[in-house]
MDTraj code that builds the backbone (N, CA, C; nanometers):
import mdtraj as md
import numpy as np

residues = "UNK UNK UNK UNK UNK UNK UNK UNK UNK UNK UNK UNK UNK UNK UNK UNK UNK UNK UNK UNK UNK UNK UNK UNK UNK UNK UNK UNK UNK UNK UNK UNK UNK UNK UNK UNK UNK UNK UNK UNK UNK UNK UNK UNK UNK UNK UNK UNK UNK UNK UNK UNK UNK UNK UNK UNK UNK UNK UNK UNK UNK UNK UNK UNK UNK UNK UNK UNK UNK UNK UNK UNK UNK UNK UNK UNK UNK UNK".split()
xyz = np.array([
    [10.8567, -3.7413, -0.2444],
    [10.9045, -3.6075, -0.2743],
    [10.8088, -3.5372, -0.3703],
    [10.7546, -3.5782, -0.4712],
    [10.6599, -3.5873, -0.5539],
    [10.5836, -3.4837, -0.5155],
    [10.4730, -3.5987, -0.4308],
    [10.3616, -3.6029, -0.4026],
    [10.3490, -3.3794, -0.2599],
    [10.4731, -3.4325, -0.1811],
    [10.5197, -3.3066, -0.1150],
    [10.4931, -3.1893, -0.2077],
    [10.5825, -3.1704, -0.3212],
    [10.5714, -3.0768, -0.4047],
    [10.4400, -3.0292, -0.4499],
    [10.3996, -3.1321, -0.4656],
    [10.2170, -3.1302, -0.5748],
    [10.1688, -3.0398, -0.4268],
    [10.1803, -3.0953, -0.3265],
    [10.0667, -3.0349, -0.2108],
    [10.1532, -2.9201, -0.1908],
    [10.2664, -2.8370, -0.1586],
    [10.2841, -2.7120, -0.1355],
    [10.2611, -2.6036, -0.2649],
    [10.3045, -2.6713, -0.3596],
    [10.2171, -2.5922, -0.5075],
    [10.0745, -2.5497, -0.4651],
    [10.0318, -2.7008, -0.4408],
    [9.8590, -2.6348, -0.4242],
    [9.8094, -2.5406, -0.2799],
    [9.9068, -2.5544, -0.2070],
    [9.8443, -2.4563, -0.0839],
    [9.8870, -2.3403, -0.1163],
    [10.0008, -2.3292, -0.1976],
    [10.0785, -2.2000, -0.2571],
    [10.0102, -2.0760, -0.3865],
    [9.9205, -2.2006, -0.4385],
    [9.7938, -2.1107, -0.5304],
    [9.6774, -2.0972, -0.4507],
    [9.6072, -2.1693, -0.3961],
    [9.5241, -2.1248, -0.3156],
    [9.5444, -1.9720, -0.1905],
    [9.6366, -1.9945, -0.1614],
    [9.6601, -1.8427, -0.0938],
    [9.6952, -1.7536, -0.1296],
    [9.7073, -1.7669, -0.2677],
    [9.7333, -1.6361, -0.3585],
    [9.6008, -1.6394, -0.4226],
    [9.4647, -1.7051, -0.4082],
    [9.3615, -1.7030, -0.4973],
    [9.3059, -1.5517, -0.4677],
    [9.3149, -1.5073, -0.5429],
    [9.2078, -1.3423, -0.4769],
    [9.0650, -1.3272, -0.4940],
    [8.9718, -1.2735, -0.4125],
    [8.8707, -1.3424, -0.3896],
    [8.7877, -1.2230, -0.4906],
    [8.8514, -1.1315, -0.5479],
    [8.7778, -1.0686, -0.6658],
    [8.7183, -1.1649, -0.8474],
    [8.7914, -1.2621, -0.8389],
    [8.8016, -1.3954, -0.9244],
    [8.6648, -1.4491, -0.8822],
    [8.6152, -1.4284, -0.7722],
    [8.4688, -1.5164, -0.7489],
    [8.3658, -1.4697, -0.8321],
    [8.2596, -1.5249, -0.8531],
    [8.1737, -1.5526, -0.9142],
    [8.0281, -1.4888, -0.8392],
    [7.9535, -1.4192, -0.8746],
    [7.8471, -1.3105, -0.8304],
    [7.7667, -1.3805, -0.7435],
    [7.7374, -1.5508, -0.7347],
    [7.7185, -1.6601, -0.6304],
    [7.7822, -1.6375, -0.5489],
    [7.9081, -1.6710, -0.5558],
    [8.0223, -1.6747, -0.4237],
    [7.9917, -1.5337, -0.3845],
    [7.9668, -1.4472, -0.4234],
    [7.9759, -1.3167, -0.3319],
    [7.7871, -1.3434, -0.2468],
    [7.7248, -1.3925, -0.2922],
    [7.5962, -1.3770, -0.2443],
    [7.5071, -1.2678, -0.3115],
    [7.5408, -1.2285, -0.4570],
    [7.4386, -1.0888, -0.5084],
    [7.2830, -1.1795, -0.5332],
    [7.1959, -1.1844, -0.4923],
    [7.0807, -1.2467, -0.4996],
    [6.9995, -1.1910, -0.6150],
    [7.0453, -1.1022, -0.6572],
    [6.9568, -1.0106, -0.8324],
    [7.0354, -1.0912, -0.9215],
    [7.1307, -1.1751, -0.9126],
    [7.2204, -1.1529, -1.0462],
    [7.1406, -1.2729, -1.0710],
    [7.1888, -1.2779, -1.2715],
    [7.1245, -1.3925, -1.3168],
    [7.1888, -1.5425, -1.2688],
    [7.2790, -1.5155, -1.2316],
    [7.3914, -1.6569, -1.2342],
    [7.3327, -1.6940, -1.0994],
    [7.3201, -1.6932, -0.9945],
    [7.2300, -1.7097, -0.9201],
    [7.1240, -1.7538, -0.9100],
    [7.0027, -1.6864, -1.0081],
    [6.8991, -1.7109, -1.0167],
    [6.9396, -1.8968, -1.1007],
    [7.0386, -1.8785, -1.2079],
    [7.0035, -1.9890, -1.2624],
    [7.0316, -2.1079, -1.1587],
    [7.1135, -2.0595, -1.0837],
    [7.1700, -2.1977, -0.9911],
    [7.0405, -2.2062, -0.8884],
    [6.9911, -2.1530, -0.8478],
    [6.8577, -2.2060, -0.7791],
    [6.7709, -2.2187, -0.8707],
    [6.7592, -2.2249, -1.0119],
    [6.6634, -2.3173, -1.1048],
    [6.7048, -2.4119, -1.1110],
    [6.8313, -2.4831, -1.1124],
    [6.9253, -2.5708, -1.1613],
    [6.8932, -2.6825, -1.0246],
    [6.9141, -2.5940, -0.9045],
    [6.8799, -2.7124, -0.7941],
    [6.7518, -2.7212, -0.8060],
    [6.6970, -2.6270, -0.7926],
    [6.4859, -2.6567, -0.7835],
    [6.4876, -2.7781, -0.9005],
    [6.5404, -2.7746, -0.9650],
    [6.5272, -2.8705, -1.1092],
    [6.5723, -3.0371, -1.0522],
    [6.6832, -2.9875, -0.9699],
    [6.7717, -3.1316, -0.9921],
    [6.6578, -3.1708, -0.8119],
    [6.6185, -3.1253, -0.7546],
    [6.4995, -3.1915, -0.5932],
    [6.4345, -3.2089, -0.6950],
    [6.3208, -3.1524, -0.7903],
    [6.1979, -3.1978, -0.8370],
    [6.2382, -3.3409, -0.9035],
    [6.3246, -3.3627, -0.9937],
    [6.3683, -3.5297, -1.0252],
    [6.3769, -3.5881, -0.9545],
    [6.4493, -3.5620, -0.8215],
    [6.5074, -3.6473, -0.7139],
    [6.3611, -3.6816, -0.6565],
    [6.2767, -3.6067, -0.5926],
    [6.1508, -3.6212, -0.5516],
    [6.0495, -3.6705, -0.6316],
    [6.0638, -3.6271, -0.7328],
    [5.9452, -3.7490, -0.8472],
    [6.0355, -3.8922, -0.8485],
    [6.1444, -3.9259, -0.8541],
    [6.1920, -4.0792, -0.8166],
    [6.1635, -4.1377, -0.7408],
    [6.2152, -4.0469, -0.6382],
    [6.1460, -4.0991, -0.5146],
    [6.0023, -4.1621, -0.4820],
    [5.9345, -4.1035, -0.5174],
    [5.8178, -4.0787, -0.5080],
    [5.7319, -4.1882, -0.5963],
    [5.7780, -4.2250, -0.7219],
    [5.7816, -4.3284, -0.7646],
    [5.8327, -4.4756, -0.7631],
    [5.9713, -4.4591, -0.6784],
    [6.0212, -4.6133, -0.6223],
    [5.8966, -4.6184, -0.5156],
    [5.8262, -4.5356, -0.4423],
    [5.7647, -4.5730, -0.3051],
    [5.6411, -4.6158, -0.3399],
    [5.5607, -4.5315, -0.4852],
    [5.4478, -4.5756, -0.5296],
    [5.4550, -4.6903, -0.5958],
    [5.5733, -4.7460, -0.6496],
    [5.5586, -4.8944, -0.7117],
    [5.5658, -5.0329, -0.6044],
    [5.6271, -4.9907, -0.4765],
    [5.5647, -5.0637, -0.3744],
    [5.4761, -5.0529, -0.2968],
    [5.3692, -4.9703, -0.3124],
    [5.2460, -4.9316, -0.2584],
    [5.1772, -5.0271, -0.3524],
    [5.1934, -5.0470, -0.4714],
    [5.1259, -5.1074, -0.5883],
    [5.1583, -5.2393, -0.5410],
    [5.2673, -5.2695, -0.5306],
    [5.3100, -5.4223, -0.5019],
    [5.2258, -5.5028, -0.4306],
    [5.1727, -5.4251, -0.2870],
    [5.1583, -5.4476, -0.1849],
    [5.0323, -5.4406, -0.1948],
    [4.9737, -5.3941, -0.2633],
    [4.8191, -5.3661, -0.3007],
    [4.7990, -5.5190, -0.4115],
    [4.9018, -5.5421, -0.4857],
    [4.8614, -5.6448, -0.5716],
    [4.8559, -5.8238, -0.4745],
    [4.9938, -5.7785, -0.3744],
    [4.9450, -5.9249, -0.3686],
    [4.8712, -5.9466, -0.2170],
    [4.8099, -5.8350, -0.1701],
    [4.7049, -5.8186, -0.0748],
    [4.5546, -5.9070, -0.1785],
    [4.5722, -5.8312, -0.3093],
    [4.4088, -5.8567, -0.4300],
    [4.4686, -5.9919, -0.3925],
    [4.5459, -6.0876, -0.4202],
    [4.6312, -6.1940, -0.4801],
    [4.5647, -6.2889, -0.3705],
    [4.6131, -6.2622, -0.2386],
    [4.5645, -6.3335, -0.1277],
    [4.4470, -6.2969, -0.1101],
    [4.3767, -6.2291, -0.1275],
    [4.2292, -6.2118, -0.0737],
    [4.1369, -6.3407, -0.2028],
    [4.2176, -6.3424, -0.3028],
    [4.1109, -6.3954, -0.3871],
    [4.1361, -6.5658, -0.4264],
    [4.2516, -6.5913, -0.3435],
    [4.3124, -6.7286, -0.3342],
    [4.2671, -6.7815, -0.2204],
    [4.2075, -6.7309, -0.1300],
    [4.2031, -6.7696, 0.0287],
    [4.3011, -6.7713, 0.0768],
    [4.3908, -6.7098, 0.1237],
    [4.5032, -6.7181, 0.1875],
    [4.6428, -6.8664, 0.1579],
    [4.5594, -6.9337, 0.0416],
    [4.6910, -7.0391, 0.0070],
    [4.7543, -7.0104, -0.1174],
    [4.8618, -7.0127, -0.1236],
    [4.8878, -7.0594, -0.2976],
    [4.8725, -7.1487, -0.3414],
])
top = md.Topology()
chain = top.add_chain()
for i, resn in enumerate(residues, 1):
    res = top.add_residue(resn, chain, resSeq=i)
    for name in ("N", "CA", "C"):
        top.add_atom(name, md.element.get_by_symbol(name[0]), res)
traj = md.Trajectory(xyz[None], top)
């Protein structure tokens, strides 16, 4: 019974949400600052994601380079 209540409450504010309450994003104004910051904010949060990246892949490029030196200078045994 609870749980019923909680969910017609919430479909019951949501369709009364009025869409003048949005935010200069949600409308799409592409001049406004709030905007601008949220595409700094993502450009910000890919450039980390892509320098990680980019670094888990170069530390096994390294790996792979070390024990290529490793075997070349052992003769192929350990």
């Amino acid at each position: 019974m609870k749980r019923a209540q909680i969910a017609v409450t919430t479909l019951v504010l949501m369709a009364m949400a009025s869409p003048a309450l949005a935010c200069p994003v949600c409308f799409g104004n592409p001049n406004s600052s709030m905007t601008k910051g949220t595409q700094a904010g993502i450009f910000a949060l890919l450039l980390v994601t892509v320098a990680m990246l980019g670094a888990f892949g170069g530390f096994f490029v390294y790996l792979r380079r070390r024990i290529r030196l490793f075997e070349e200078s052992s003769g192929g045994s350990y």
